[in-house]
C-alpha positions in Angstrom: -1.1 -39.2 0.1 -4.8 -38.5 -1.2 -5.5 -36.1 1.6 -1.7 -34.2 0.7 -2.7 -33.8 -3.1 -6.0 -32.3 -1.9 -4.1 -29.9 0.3 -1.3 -29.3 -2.8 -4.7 -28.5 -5.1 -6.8 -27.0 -2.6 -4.4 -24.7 -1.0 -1.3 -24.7 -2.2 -2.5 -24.7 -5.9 -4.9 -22.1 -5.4 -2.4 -19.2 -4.6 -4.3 -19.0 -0.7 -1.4 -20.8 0.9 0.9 -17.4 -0.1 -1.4 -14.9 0.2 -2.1 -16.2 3.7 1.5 -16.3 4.1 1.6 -12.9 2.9 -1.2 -12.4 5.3 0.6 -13.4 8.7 3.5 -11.5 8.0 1.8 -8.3 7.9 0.1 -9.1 10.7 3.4 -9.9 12.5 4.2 -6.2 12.1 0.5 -4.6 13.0 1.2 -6.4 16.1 4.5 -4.8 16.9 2.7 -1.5 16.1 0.1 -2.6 18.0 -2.5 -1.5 15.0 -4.7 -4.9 15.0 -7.5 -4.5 13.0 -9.6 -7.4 11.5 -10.8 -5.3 8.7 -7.3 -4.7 7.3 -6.5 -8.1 7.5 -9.0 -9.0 5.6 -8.0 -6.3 3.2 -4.6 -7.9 3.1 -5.7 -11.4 2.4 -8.1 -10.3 -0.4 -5.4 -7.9 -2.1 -3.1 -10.9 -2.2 -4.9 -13.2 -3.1 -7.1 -11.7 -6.4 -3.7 -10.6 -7.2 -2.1 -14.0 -7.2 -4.7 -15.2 -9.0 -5.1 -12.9 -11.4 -0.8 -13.4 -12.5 -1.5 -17.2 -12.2 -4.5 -17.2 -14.8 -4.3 -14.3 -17.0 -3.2 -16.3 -19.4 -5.5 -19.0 -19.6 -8.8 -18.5 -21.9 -10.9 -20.6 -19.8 -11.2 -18.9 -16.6 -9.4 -15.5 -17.7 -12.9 -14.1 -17.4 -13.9 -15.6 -14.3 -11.0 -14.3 -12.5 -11.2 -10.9 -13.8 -15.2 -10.8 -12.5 -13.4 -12.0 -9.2 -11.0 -9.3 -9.1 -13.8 -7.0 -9.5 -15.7 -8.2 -7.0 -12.4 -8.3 -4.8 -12.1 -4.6 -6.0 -15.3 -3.3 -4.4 -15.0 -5.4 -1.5 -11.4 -4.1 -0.5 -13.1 -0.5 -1.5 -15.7 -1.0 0.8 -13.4 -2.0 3.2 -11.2 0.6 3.3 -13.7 3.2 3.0 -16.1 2.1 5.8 -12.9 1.3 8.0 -10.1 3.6 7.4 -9.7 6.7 5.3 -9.2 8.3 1.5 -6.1 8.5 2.1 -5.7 4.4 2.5 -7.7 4.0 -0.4 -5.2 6.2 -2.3 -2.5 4.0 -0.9 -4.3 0.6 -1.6 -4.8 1.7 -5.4 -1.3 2.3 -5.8 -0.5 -1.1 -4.5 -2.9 -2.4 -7.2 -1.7 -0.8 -9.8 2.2 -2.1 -9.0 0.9 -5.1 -9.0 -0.5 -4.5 -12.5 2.4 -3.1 -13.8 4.5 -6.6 -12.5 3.4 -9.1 -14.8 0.4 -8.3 -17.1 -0.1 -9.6 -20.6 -2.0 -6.4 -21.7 0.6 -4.5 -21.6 3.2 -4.2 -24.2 6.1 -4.0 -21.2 5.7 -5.5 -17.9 8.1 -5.5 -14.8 8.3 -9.4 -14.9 10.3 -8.9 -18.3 13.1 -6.8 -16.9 16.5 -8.7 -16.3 17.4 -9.2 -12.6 14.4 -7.0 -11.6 11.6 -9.1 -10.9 13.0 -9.7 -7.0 13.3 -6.5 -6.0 9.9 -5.5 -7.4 8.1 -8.4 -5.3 9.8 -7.5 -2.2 8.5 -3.8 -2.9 5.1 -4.7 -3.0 5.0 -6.6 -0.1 6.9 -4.1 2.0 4.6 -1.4 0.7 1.5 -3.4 2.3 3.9 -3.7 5.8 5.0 -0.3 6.2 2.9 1.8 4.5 -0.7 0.7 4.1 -1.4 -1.1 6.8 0.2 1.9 8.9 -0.7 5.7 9.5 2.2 6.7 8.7 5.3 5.3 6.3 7.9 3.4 8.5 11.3 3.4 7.1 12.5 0.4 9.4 9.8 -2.0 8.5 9.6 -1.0 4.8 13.8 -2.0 4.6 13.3 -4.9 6.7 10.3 -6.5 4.3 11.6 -5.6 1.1 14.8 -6.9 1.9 13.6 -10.2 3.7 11.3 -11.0 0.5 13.7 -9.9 -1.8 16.1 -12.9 -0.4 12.7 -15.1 -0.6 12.6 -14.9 -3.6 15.8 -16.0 -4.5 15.5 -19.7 -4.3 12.4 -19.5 -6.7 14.3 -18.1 -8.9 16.7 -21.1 -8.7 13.9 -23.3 -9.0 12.7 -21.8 -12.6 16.3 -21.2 -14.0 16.1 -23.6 -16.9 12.5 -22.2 -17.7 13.0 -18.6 -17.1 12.9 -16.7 -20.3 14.9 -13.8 -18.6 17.9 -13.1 -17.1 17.6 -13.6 -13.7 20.5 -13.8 -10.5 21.1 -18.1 -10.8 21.6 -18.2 -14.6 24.0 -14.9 -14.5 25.9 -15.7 -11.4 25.2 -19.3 -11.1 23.6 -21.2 -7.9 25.6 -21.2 -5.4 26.4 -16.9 -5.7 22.8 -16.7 -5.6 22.6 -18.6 -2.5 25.3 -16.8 -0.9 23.1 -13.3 -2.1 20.2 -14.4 -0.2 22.3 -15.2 2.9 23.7 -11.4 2.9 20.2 -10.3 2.6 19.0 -11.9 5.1 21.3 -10.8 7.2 21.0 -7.5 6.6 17.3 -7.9 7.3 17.9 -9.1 10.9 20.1 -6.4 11.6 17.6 -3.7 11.2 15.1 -5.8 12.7 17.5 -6.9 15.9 18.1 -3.3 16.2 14.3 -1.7 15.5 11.8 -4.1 16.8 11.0 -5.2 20.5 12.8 -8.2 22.0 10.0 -10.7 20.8 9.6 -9.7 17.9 13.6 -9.3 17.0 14.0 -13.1 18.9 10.8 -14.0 16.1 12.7 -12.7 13.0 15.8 -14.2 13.9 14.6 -17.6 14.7 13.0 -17.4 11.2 15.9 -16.3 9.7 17.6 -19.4 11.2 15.1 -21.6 9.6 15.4 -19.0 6.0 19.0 -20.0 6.1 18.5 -23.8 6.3 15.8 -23.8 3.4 18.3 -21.9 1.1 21.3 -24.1 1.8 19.0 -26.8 0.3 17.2 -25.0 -2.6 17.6 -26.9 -6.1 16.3 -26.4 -9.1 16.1 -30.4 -9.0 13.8 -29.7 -5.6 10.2 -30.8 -5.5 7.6 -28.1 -6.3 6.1 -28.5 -2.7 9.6 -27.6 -1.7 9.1 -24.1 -2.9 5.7 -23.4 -3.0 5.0 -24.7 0.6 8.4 -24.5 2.3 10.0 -21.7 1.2 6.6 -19.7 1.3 6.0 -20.6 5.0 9.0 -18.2 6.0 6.8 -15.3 5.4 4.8 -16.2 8.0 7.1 -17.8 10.8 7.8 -14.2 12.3 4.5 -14.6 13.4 4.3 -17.9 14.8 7.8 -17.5 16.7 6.2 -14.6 18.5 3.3 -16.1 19.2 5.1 -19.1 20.7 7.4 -16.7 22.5 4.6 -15.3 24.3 3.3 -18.5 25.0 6.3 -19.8 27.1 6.6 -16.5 28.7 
C-alpha cells in the first residue's frame, strides 16, 4: 500500500503519468508515419508536462513561482530542441500549441477556455491532436488530426463525470445527465475507430481497436462515486494503449 501511495504521489500526482501518456500516443502515430525521432519525443514529454503543471499549480502561491521558472526553463529547452533538430517552421507550430494551452485555463486572463459551457472537451482533444497531426509531422494530416481529437474528446468525458458535483460550469453530465454522456463517449469512440480502421495499417487499426475495446469497458464503469486512481490512472492509460497493442502485435508476429 506504501509503495502504491508513492507511485499515486510520485507519478500519478505529479502530472508525469499523463504527459507520458500523452507521450506514447504520439509516438503511436510517428510510428505509423514512420517519423521516429527521439528529439521530438522528448519535445512532446516536456510540452506536456510544464503544461500540466503549470494548470495544476497556477493557482497555488507557494510554488506558482517555481513552476513558472520551470516552464521557462522547459521553454528554452523545447526551443533548443526544435531549433537544433527540426525547423522555423516547427517552432512556429510548437508556439502556437503553447499559446492554446495558455488560452485553456489561465488565471491571468480575464476569459479562459476552461470557463466556456460544454467547451472544455473539445478544446483538450484539439491540443492533443494538434501535437499528432501537425507538429510532430511535416505536413498536417487530416486523418490523424480527426482520429485524436475525437478519441480524446470521448476521454475526456468520464472526467467530466467525475467532477460534476464540483464543476462550476456547465459541462455534458450535469446537462444531459450520466448515462447520455456515456452513451456520447461511445459514439465517439466509434467514430474514432472508423477513420482509424479505414486510414491506418492493419497493426496499427487492430491497436486502436483493441484500445477502444478496453475505452468502452472503462466508460461503462465511470462514476462520479469512482476512486480518483480510477480516473487519473485508468482512464489516462487509454491514451497510451494504441501503442502498447502494436507493440505486442509485433511481438507475436
Amino acid at each position: 500500500m506504501h509503495r502504491l501511495n508513492l507511485l499515486k504521489k510520485y507519478i500519478i500526482d505529479s502530472q508525469i503519468y499523463v504527459s507520458l501518456m500523452g507521450t506514447l500516443f504520439a509516438v503511436f502515430f510517428m510510428f505509423e508515419q514512420n517519423i521516429i525521432k527521439t528529439p521530438t519525443i522528448a519535445l512532446i514529454f516536456i510540452t506536456y508536462f510544464s503544461g500540466y503543471i503549470y494548470t495544476k499549480y497556477q493557482n497555488s502561491k507557494k510554488v506558482f513561482y517555481k513552476v513558472l521558472v520551470f516552464n521557462v526553463i522547459c521553454g528554452i529547452i523545447s526551443a533548443g530542441l526544435i531549433i537544433y533538430n527540426h525547423n522555423d517552421g516547427r517552432l512556429v507550430k510548437w508556439l502556437i500549441i503553447v499559446i492554446l494551452g495558455l488560452l485553456y485555463d489561465s488565471k491571468f486572463l480575464k476569459y479562459f477556455v476552461r470557463e466556456i459551457p460544454l467547451f472544455k472537451i473539445f478544446y483538450v482533444g484539439l491540443t492533443w491532436a494538434l501535437i499528432n497531426s501537425w507538429l510532430i509531422l511535416p505536413e498536417f494530416n487530416s486523418e490523424i488530426f480527426w482520429i485524436s481529437w475525437i478519441f480524446i474528446t470521448a476521454l475526456v468525458l468520464p472526467f467530466d463525470i467525475r467532477d460534476m458535483r464540483s464543476d462550476t460550469v456547465v459541462t455534458f453530465p450535469r446537462l444531459i445527465g450520466i448515462q447520455n454522456t456515456k452513451y456520447l463517449a461511445y459514439g465517439l469512440i466509434f467514430i474514432s475507430l472508423l477513420i482509424a480502421i479505414f486510414y491506418l495499417k492493419t497493426g496499427f487499426s487492430f491497436a486502436f481497436f483493441l484500445t477502444s475495446i478496453f475505452t468502452y469497458v472503462l466508460i461503462y464503469f465511470s462514476e462520479n462515486s469512482n476512486k480518483e486512481t480510477y480516473f487519473s490512472f485508468w482512464v489516462e492509460t487509454c491514451s497510451g494503449l494504441p501503442l502498447l497493442f502494436l507493440l505486442l502485435y509485433w511481438l507475436i508476429n
